[in-house]
MARBA-3410 file (N, C-alpha, C, O; in Angstrom, 1 decimal):
176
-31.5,-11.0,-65.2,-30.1,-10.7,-65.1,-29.4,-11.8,-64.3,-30.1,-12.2,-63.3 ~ -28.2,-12.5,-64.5,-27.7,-13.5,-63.9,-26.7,-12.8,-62.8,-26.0,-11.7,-62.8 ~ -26.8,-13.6,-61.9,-25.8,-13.3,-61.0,-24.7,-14.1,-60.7,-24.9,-15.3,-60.9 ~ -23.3,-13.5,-60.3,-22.4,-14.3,-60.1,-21.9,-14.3,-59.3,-21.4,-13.2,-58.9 ~ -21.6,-15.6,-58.4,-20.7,-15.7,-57.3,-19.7,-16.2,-57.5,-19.8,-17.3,-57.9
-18.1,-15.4,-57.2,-17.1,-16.6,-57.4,-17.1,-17.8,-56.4,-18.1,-17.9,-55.7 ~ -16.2,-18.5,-56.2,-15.5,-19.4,-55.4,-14.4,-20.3,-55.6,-14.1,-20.7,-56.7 ~ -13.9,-20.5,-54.8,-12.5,-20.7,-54.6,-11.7,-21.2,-56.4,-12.3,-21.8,-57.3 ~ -10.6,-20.8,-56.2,-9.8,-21.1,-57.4,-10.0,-20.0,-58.5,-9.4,-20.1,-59.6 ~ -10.6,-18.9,-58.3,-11.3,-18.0,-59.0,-12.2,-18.3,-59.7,-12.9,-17.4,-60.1
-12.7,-19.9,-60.3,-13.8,-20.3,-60.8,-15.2,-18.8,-60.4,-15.1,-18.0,-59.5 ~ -16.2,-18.9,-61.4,-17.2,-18.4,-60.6,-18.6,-19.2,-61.3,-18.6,-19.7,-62.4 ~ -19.5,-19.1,-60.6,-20.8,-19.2,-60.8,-21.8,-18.7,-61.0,-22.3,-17.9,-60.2 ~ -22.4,-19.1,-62.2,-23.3,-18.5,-62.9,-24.9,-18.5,-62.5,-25.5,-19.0,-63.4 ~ -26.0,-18.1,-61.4,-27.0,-18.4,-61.7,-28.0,-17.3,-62.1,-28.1,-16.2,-61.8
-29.2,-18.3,-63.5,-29.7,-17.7,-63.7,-31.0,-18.5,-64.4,-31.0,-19.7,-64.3 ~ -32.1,-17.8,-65.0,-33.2,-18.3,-65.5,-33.2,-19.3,-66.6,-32.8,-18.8,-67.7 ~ -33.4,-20.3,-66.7,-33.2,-21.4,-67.7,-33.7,-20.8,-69.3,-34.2,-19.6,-69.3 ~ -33.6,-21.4,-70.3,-34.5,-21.0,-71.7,-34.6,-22.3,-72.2,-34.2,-23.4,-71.8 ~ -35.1,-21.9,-73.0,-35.5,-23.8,-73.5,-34.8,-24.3,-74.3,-35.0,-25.5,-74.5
-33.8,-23.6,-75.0,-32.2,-24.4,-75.2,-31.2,-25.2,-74.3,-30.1,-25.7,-74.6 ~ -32.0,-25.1,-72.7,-31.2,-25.4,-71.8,-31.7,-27.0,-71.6,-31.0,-27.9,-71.2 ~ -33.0,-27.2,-72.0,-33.6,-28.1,-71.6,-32.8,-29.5,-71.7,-33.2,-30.5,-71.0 ~ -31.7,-29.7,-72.7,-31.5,-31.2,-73.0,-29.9,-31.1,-71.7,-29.5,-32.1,-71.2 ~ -29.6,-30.1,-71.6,-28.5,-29.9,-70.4,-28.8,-30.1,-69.0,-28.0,-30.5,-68.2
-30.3,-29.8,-68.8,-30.5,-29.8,-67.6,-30.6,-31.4,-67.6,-30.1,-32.0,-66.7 ~ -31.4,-32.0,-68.7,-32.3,-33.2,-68.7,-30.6,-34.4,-68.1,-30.7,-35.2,-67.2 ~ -29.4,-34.2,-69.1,-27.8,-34.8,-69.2,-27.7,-34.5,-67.5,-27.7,-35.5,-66.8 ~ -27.6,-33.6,-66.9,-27.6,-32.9,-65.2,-28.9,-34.2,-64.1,-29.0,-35.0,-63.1 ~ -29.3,-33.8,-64.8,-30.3,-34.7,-63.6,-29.9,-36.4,-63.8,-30.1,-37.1,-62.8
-29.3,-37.0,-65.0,-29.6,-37.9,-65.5,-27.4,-38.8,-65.0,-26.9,-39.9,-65.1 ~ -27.1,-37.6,-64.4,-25.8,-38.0,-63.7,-26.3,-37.9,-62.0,-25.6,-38.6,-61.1 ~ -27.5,-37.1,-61.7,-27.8,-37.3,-60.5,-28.3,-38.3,-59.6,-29.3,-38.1,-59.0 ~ -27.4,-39.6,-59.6,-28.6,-40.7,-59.3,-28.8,-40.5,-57.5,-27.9,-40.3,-56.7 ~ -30.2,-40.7,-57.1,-31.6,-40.9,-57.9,-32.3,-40.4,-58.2,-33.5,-40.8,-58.0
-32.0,-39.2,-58.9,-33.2,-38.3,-58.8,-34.2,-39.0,-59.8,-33.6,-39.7,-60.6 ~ -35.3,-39.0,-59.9,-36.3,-39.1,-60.6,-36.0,-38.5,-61.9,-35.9,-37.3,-62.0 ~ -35.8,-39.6,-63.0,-35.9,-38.7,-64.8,-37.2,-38.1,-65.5,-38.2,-38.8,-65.8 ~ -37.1,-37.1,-65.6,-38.4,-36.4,-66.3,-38.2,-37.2,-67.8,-37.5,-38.2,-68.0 ~ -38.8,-36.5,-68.7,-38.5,-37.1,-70.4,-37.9,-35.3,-70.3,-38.1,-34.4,-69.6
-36.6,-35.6,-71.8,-36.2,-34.1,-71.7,-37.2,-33.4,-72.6,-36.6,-32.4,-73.1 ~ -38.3,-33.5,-73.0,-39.6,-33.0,-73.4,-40.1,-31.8,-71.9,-40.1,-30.6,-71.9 ~ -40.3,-32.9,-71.0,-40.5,-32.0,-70.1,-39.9,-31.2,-69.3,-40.5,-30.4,-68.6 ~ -38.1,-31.4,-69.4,-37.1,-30.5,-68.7,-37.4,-28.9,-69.6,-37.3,-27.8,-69.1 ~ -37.8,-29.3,-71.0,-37.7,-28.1,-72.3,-39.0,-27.0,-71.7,-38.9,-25.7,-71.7
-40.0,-27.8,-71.2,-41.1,-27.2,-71.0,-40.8,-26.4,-69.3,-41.2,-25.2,-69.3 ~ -40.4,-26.8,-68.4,-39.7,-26.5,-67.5,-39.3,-25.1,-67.8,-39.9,-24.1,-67.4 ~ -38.3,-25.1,-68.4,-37.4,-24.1,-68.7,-38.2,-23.3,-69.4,-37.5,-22.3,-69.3 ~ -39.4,-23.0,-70.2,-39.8,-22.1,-71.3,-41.3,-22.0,-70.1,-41.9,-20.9,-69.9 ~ -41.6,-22.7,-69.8,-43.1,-22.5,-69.0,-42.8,-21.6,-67.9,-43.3,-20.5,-67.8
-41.7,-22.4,-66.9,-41.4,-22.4,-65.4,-40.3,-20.6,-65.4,-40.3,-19.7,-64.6 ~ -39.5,-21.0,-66.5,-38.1,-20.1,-66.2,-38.1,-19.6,-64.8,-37.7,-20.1,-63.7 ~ -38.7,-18.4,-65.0,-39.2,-17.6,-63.5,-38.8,-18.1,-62.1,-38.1,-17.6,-61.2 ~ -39.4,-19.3,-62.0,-38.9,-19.9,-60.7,-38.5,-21.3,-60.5,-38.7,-22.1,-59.6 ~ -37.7,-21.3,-61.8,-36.5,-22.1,-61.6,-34.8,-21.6,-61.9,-34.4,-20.4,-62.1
-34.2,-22.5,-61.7,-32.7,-21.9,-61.9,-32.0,-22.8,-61.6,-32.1,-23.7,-60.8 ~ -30.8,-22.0,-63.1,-30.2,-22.8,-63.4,-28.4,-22.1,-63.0,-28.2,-20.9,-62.8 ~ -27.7,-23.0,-63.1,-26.2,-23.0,-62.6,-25.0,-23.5,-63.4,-24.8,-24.6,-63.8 ~ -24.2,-22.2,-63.7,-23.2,-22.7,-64.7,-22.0,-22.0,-63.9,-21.8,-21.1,-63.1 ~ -21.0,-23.2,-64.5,-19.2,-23.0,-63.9,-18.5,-23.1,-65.3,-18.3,-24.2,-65.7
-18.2,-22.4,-65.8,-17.6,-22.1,-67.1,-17.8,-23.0,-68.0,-17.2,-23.9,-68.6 ~ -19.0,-22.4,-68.0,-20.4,-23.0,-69.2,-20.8,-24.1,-69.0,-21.6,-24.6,-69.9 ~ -20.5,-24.8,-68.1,-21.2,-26.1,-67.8,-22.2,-26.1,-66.8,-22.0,-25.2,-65.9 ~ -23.1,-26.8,-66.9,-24.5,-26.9,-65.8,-24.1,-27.7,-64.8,-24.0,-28.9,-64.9 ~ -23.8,-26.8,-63.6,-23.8,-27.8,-62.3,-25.2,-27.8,-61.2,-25.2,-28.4,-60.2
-26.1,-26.9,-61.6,-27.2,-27.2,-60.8,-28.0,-27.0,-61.7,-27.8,-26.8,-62.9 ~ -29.4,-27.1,-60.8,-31.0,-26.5,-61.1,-31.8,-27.1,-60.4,-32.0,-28.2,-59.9 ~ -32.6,-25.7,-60.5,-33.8,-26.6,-59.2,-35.3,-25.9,-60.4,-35.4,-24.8,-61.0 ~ -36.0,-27.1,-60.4,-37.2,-26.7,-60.9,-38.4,-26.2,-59.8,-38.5,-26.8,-58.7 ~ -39.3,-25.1,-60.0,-39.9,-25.3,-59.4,-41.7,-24.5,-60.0,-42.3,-24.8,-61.0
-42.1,-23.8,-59.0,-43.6,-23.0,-59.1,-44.2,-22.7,-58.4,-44.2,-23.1,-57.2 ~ -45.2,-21.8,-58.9,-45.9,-21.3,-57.3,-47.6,-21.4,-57.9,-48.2,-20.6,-58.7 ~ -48.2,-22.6,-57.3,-49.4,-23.0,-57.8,-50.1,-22.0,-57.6,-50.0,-21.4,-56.5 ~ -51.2,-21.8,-58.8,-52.4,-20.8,-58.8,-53.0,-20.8,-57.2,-53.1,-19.8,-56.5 ~ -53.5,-22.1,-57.0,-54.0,-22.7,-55.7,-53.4,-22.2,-54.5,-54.2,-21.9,-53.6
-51.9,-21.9,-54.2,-51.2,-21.3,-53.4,-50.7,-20.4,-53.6,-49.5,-20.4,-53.4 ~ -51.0,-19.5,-54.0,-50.1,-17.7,-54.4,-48.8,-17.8,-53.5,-47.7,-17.6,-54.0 ~ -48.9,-18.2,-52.1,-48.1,-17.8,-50.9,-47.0,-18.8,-50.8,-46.2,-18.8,-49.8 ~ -46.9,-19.9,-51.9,-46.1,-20.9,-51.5,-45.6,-21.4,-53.1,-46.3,-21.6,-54.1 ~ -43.7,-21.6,-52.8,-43.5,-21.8,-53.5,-43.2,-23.1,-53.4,-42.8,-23.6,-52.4
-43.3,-24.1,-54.6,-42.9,-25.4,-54.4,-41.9,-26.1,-55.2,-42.0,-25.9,-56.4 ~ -41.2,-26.7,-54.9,-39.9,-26.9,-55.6,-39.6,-28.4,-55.9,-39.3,-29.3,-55.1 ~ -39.9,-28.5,-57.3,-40.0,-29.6,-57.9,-39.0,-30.6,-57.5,-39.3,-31.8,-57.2 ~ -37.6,-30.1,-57.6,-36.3,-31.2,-58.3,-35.3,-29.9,-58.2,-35.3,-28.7,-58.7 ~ -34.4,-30.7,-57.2,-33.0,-29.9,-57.0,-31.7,-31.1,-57.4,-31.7,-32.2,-56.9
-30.8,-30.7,-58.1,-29.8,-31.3,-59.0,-28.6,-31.0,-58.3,-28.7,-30.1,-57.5 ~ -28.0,-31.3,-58.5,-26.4,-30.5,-58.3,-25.3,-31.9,-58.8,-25.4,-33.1,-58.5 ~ -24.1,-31.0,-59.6,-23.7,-32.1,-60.2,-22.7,-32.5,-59.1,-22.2,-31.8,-58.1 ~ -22.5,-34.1,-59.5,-20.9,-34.7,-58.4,-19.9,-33.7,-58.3,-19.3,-33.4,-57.2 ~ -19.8,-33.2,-59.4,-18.1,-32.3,-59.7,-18.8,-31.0,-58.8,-17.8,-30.6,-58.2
-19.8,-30.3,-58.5,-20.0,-29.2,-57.9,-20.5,-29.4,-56.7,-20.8,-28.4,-56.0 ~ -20.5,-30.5,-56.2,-21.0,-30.7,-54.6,-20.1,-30.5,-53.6,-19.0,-30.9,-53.8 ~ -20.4,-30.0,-52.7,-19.7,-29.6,-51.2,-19.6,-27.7,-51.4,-19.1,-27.0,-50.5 ~ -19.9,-27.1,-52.5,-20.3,-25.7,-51.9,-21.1,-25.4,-51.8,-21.6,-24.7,-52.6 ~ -22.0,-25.9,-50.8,-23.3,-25.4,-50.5,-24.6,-25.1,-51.7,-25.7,-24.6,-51.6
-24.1,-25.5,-52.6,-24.9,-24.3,-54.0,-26.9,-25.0,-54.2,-27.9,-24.5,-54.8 ~ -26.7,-26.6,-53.4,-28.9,-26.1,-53.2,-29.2,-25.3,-52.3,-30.2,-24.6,-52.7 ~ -28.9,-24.9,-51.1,-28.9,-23.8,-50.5,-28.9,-22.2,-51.2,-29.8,-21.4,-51.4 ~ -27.4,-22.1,-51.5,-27.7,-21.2,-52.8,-28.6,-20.8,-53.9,-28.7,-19.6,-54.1 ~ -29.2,-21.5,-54.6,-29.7,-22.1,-55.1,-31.4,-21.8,-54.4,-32.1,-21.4,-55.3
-31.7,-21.9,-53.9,-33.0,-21.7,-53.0,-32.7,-20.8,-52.6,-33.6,-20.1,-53.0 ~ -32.1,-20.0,-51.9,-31.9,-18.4,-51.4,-32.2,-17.7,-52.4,-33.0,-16.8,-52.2 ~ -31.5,-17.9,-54.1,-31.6,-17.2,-55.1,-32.8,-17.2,-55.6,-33.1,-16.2,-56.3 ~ -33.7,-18.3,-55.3,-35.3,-18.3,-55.6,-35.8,-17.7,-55.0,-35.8,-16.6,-55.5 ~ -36.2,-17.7,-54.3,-37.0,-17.1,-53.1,-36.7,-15.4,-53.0,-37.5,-14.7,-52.3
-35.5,-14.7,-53.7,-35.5,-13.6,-53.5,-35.7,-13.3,-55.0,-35.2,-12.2,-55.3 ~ -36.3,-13.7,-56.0,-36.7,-13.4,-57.0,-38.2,-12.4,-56.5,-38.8,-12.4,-55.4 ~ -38.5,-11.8,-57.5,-39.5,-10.4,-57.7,-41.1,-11.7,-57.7,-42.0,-11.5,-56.9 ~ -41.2,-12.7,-58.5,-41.4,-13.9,-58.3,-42.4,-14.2,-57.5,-43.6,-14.5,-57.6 ~ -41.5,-14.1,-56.6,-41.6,-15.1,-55.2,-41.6,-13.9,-53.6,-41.4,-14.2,-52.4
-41.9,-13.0,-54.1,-42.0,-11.7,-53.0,-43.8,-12.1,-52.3,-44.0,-11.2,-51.4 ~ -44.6,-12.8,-52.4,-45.5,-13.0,-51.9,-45.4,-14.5,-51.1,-46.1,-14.8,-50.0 ~ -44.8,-15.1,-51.4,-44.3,-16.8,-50.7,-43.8,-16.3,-49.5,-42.8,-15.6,-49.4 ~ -44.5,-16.7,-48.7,-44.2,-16.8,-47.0,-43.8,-18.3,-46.6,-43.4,-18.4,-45.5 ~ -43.8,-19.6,-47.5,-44.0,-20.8,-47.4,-42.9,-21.5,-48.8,-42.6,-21.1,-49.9
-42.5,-22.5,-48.1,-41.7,-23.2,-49.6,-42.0,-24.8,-48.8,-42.1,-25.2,-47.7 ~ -42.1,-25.4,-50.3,-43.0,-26.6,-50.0,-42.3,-27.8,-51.1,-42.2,-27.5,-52.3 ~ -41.9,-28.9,-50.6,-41.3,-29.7,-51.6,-41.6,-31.1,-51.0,-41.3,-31.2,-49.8 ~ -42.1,-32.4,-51.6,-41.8,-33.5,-51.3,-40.5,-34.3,-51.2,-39.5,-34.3,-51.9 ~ -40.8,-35.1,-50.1,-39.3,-36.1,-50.4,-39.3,-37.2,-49.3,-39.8,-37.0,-48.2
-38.6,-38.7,-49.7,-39.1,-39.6,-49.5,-38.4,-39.5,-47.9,-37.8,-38.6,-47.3 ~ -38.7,-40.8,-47.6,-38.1,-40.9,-46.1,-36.3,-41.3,-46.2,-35.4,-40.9,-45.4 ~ -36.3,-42.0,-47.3,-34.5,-42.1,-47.3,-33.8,-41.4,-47.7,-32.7,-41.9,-47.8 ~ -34.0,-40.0,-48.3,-33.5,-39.4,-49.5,-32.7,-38.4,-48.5,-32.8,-37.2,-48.6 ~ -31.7,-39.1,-47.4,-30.9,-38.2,-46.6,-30.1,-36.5,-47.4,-29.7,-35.4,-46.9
-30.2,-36.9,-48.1,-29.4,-35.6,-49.1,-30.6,-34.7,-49.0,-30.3,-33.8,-48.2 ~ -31.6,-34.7,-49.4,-33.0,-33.7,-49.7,-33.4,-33.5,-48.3,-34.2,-32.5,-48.2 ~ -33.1,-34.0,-47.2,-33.6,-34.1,-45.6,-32.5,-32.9,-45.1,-32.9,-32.1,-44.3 ~ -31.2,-32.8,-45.8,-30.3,-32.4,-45.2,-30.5,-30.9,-45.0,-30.5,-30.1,-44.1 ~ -30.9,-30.9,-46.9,-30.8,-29.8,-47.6,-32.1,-29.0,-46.8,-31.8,-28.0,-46.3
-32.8,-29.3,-46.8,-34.0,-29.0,-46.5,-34.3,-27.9,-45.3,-34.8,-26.8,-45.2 ~ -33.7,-29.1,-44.2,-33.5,-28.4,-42.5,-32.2,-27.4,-42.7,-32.2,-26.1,-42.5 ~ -31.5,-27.9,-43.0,-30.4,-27.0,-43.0,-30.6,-25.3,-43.8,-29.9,-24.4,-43.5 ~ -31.5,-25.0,-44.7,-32.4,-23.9,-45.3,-33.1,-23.5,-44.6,-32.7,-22.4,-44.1 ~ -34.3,-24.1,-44.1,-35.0,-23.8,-42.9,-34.3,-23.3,-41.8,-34.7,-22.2,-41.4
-33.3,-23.8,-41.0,-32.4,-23.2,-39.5,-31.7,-22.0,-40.3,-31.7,-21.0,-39.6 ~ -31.2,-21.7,-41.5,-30.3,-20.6,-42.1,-31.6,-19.7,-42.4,-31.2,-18.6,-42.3 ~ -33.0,-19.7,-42.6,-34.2,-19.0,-42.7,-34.8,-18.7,-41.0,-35.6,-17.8,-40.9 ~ -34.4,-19.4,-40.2,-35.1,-19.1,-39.3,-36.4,-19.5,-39.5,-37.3,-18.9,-39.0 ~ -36.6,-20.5,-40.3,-37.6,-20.7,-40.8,-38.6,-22.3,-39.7,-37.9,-22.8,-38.7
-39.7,-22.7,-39.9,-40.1,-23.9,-39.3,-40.4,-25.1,-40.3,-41.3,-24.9,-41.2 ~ -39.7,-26.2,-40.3,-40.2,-26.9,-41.0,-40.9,-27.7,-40.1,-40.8,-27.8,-38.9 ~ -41.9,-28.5,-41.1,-43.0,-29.5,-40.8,-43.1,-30.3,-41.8,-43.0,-29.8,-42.9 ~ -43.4,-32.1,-41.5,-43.9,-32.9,-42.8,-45.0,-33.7,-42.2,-45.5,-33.8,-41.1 ~ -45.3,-34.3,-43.5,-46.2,-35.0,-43.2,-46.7,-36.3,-44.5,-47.1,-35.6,-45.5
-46.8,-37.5,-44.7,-46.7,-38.4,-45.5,-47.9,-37.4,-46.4,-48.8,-36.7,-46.0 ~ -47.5,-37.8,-47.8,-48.3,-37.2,-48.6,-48.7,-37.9,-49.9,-49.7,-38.5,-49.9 ~ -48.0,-37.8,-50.7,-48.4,-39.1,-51.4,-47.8,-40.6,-51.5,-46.8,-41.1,-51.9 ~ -49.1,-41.5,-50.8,-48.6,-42.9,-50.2,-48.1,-44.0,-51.3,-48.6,-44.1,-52.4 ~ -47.1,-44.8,-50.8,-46.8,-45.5,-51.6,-47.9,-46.9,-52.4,-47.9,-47.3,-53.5
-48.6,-47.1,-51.7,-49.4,-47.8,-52.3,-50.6,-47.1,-53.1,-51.0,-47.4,-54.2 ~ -51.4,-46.0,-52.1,-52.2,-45.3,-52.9,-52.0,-44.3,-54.3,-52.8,-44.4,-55.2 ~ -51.2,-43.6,-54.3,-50.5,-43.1,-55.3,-49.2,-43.9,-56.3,-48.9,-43.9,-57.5 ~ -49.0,-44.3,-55.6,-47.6,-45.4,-56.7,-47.8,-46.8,-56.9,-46.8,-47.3,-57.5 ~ -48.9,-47.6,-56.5,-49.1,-48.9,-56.6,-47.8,-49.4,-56.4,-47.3,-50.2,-57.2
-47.3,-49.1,-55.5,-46.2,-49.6,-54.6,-44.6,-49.8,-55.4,-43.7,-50.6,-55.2 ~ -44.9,-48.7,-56.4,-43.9,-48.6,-57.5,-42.7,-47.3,-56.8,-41.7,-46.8,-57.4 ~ -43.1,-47.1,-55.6,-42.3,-45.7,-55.3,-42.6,-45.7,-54.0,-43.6,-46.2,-53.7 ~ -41.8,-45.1,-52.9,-41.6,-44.5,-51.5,-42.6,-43.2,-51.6,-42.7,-42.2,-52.4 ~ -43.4,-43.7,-50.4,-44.3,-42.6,-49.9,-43.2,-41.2,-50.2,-42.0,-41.3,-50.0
-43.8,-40.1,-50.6,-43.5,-38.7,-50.5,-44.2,-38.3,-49.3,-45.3,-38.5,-48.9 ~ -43.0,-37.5,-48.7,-43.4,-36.6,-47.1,-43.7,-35.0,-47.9,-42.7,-34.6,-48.4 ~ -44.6,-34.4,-48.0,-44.5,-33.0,-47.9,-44.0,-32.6,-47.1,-44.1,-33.2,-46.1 ~ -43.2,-31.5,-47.1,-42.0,-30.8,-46.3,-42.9,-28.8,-46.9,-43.2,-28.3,-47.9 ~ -43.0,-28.6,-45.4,-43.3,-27.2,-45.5,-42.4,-26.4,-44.6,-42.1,-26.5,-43.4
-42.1,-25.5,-45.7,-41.1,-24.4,-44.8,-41.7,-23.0,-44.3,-41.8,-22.4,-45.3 ~ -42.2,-22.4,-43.4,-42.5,-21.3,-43.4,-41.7,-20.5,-42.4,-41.2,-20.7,-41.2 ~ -41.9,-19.4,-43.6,-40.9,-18.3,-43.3,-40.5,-17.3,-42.8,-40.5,-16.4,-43.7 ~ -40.2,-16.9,-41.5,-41.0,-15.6,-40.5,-40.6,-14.6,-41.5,-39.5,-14.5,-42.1 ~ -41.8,-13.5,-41.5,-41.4,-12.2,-41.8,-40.1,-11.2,-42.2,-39.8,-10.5,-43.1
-39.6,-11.6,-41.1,-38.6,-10.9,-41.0,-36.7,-11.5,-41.8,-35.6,-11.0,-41.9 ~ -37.2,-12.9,-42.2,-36.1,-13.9,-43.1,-36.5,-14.1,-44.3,-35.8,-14.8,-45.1 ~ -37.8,-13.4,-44.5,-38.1,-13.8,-45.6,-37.0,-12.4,-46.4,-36.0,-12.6,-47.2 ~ -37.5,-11.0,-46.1,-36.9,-9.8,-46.1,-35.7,-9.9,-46.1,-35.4,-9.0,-46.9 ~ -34.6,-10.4,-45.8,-33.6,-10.8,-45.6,-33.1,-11.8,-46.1,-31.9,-11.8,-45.9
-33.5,-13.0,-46.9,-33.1,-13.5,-47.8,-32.5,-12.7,-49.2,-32.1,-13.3,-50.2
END
């Protein structure tokens, strides 16, 4: 079921579970996001029809201004991990990856995730922002730690990835 929040102007916002008609919109969304990393929109399609569940997507009178891909690895029941968060130029400054991650995390889903877990490089000030700023509104603790190295994993084609772990006291998770 999609939920809607308005905001200002009476505009409102749509979030809800992707389908795999959404896939070449999300793929157009990410692909105004620079820098995010481009998937092929092969795999945004797959995203949306594999992942739906625990990703989400964001519309303002029918247009896609967010999405965050994500999952909750077999390996980790307790942690969710969150691929790729978007948000378009025209929809930035309301808060909506925060949004956006609150709205995950309180899915049926994600009722066992005590933990949320996402990579991100050392310069990617926007993903740093978002991140801590989730965590202090969770009461949550974050921690990183270099994870995949730029020479070992990227043959020096990419910035080390920091894993970023959020964990989330009992009582915030409930309350999300």
């Amino acid at each position: 079921m999609p939920q809607v929040e308005s905001i200002k102007k009476g505009s409102k916002l749509v979030f809800r579970k992707p389908e795999s008609e959404d896939g070449s919109e999300i793929w157009k969304l990410i692909r105004r996001c620079k820098p995010l990393d481009e998937n092929s929109m092969y795999c945004n399609l797959l995203q949306c029809d594999h992942f739906g569940d625990t990703c989400v997507l964001v519309e303002r009178e029918g247009e896609v201004v967010g999405w965050i891909s994500g999952y909750i690895a077999p390996s980790e029941p307790d942690t969710f991990f969150v691929w790729q968060v978007a948000v378009s130029p025209d929809a930035r400054g309301l808060g909506l990856g925060k949004r956006m991650l609150r709205h995950l995390i309180q899915r049926d889903v994600a009722e066992d995730c005590t933990k949320l877990k996402t990579t991100i490089t050392e310069s990617n000030e926007a993903s740093w922002a978002l991140f801590r700023s989730f965590a202090r509104s969770m009461g949550g603790e974050l921690t990183d730690e270099a994870h995949f190295h730029e020479e070992d994993h990227f043959d020096g084609h990419a910035s080390t990835e920091h894993m970023v772990t959020i964990t989330f006291p009992e009582e915030a998770r409930a309350a999300a």
